[in-house]
MARVODO-269198 format. One record per atom (N, C-alpha, C, O, CB): z, x, y. Coordinates in steps of 0.02 Angstrom, whole numbers, padded with zeros to 5 digits, always signed. Each point is the difference from the previous one (the first is absolute). Glycine has a CB too. Layout:
// MARVODO-269198
ZXY
...
***
This chain:
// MARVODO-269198
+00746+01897-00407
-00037-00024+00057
+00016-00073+00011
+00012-00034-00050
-00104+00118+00030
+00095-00113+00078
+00039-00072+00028
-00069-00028-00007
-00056+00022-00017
+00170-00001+00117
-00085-00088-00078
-00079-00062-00024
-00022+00020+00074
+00037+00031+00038
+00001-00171-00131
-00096+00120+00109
-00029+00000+00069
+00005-00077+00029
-00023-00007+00056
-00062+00112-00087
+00101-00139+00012
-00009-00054+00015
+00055-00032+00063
+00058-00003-00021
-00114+00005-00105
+00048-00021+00187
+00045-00013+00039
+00068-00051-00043
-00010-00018-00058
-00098+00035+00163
+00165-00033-00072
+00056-00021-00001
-00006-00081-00023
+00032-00028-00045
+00004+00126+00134
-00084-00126-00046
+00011-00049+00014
-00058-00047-00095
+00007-00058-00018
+00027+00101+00211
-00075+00005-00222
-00027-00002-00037
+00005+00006-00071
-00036-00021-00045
+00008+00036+00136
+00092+00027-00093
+00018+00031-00069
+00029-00065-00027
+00018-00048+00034
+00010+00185-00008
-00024-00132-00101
+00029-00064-00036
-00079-00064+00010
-00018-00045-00038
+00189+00077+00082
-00189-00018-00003
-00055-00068-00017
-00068-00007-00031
-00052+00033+00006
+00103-00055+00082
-00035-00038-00127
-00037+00006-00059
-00064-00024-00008
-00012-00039+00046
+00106+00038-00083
-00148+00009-00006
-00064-00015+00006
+00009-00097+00016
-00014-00036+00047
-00040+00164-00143
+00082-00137+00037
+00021-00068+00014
+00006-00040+00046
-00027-00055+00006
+00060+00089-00063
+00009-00003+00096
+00029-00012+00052
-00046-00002+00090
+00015-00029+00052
+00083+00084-00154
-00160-00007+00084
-00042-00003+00032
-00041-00037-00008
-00033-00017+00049
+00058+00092-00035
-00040-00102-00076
-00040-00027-00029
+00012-00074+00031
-00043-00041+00019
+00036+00129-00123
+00075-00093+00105
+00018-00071-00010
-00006-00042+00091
-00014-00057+00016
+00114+00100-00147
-00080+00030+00182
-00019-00008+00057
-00076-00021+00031
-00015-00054+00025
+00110+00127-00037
-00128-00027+00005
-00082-00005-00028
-00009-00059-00007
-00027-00024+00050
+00013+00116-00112
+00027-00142+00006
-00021-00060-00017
+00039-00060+00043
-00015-00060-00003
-00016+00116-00115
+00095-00023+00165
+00017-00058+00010
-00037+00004+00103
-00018-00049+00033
+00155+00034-00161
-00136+00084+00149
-00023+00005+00047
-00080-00042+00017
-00020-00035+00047
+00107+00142-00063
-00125-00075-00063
-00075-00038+00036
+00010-00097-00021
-00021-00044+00037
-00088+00186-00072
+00137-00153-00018
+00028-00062+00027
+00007-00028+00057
-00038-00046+00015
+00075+00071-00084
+00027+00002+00125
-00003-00032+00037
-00052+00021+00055
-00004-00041+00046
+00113+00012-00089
-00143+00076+00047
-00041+00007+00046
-00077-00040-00016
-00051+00014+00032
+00126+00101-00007
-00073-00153-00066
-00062-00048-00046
+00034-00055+00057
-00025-00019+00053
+00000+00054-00227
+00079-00051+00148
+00032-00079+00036
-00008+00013+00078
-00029-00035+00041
+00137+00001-00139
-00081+00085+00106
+00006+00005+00090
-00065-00009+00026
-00007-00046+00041
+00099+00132-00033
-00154-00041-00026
-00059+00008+00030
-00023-00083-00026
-00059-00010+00018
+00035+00169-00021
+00048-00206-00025
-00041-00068-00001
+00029-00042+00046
-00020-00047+00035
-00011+00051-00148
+00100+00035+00100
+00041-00072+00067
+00003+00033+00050
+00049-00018+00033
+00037-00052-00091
-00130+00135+00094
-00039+00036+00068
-00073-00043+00004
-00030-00013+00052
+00085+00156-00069
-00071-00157-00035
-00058-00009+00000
-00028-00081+00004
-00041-00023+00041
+00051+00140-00100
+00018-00146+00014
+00000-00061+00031
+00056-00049-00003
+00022-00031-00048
-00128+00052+00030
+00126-00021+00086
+00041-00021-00015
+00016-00066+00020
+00052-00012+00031
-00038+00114-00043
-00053-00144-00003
-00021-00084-00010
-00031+00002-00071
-00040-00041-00020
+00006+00004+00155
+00052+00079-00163
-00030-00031-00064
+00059-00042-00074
+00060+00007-00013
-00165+00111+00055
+00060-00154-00069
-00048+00018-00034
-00066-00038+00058
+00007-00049+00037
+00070+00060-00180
-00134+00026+00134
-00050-00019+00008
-00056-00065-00041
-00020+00038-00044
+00062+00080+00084
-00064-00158-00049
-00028-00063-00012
-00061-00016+00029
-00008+00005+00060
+00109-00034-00072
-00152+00008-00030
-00062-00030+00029
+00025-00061+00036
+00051-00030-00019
-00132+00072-00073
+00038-00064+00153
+00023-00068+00035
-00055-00003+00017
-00047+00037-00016
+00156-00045+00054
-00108-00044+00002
-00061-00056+00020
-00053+00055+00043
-00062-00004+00005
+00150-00130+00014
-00050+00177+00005
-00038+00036+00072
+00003+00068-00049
+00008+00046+00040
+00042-00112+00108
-00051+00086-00195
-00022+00063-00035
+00051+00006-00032
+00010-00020-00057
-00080+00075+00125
+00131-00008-00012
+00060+00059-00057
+00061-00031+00042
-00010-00015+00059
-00059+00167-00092
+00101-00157+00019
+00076-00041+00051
+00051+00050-00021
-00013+00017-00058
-00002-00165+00052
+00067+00179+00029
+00075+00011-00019
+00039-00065-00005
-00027-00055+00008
+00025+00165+00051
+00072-00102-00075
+00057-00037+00009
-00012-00031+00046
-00022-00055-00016
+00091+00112-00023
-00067-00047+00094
+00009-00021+00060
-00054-00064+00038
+00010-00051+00033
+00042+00179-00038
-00126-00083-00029
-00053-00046+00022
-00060+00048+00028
-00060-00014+00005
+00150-00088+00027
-00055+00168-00014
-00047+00048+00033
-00068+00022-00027
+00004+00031-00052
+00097+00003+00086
-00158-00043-00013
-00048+00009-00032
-00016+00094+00000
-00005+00041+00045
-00033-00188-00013
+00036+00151-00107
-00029+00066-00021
-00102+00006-00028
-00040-00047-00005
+00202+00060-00042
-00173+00053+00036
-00062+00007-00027
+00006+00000-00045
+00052-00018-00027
-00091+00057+00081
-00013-00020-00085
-00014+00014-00090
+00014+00053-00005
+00019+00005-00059
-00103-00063+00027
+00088+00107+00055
+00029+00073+00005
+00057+00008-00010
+00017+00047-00037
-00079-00026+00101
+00102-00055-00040
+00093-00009+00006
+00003-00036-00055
+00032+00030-00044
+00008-00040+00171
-00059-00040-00143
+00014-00039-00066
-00005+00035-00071
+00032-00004-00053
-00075-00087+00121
-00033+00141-00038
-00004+00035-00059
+00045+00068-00025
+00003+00027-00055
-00111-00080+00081
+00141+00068+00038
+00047+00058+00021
+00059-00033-00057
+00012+00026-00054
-00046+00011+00210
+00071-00105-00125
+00066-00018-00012
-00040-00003-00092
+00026+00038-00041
+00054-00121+00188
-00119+00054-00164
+00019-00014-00071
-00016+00060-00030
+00032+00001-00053
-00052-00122+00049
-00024+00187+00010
+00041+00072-00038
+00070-00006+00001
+00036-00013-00049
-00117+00095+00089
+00103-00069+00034
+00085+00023+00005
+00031-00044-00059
+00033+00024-00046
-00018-00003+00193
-00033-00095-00141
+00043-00039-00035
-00014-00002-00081
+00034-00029-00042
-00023-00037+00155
-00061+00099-00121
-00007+00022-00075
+00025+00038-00032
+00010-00002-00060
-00077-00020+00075
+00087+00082+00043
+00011+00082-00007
+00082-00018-00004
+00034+00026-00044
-00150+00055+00127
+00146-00128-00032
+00055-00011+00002
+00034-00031-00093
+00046+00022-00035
-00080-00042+00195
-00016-00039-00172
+00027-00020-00048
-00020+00024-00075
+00006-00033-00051
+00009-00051+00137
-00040+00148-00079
-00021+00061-00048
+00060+00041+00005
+00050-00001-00036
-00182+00006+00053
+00120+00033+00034
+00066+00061+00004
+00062-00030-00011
+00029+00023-00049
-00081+00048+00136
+00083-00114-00058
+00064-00037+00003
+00025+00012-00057
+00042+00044-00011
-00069-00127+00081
-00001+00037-00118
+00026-00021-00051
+00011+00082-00049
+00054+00014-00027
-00117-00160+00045
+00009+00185-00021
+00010+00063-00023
+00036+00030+00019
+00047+00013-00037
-00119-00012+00017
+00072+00025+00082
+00046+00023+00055
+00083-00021-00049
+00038+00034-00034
-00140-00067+00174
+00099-00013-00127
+00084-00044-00032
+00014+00036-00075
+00048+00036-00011
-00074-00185+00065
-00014+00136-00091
+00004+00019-00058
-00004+00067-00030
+00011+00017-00058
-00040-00114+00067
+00009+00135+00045
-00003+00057+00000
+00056+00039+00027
+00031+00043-00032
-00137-00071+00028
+00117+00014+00059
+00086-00005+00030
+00045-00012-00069
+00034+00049-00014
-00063-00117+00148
+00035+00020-00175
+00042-00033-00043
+00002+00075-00033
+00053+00030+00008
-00083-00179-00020
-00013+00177-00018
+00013+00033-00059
+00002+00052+00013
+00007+00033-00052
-00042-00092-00008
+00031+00104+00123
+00020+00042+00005
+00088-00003+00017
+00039+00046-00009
-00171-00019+00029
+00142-00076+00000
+00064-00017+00025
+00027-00001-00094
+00034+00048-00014
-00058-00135+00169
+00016+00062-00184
+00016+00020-00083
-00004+00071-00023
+00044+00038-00022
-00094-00145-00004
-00014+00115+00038
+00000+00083-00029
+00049+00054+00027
+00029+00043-00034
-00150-00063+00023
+00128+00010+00087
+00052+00039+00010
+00085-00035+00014
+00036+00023+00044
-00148+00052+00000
+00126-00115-00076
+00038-00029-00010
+00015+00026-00079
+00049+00037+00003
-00080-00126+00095
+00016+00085-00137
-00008+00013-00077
-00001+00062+00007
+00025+00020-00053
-00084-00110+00005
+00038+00160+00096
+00005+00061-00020
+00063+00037+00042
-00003+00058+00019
-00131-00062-00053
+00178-00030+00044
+00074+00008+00014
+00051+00013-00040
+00057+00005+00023
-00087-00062+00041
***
């Protein structure tokens, strides 16, 4: 009996999905912050919440950008390092 699995699928490896997976929600972390604000970083100023620029934000947006930018500088770094070693593991099982 043949694999069921379409053409375009066969040969690919958990790994290999794995490794997509981590690099896909990566960049969709970065994209949705630089959609989102994109004058930031965000900063307390004289008149409340300022961007780069000067534009005044709420406390809502400020409080928005610093999750993302937490989440950003959480996942990232894992994200990377996690990338790294699968990029080893299946490197090493060759």
């Amino acid at each position: 009996m043949g694999s069921t699995l379409p053409n375009w699928l066969r040969g690919v490896t958990t790994a290999r999905v794995a490794t997509y997976c981590v690099a896909l929600l990566m960049a969709a972390l970065f994209l949705y912050g630089l959609a989102r604000f994109p004058d930031a970083p965000l900063h307390i100023c004289a008149s409340g919440y300022c961007g780069k620029q000067g534009q005044p934000h709420t406390l809502s947006e400020y409080t928005d950008f610093k999750v993302w930018e937490r989440a950003l500088f959480i996942c990232w770094p894992v994200g990377m390092i996690t990338l790294f070693l699968l990029q080893r593991w299946t490197s090493s099982r060759k």
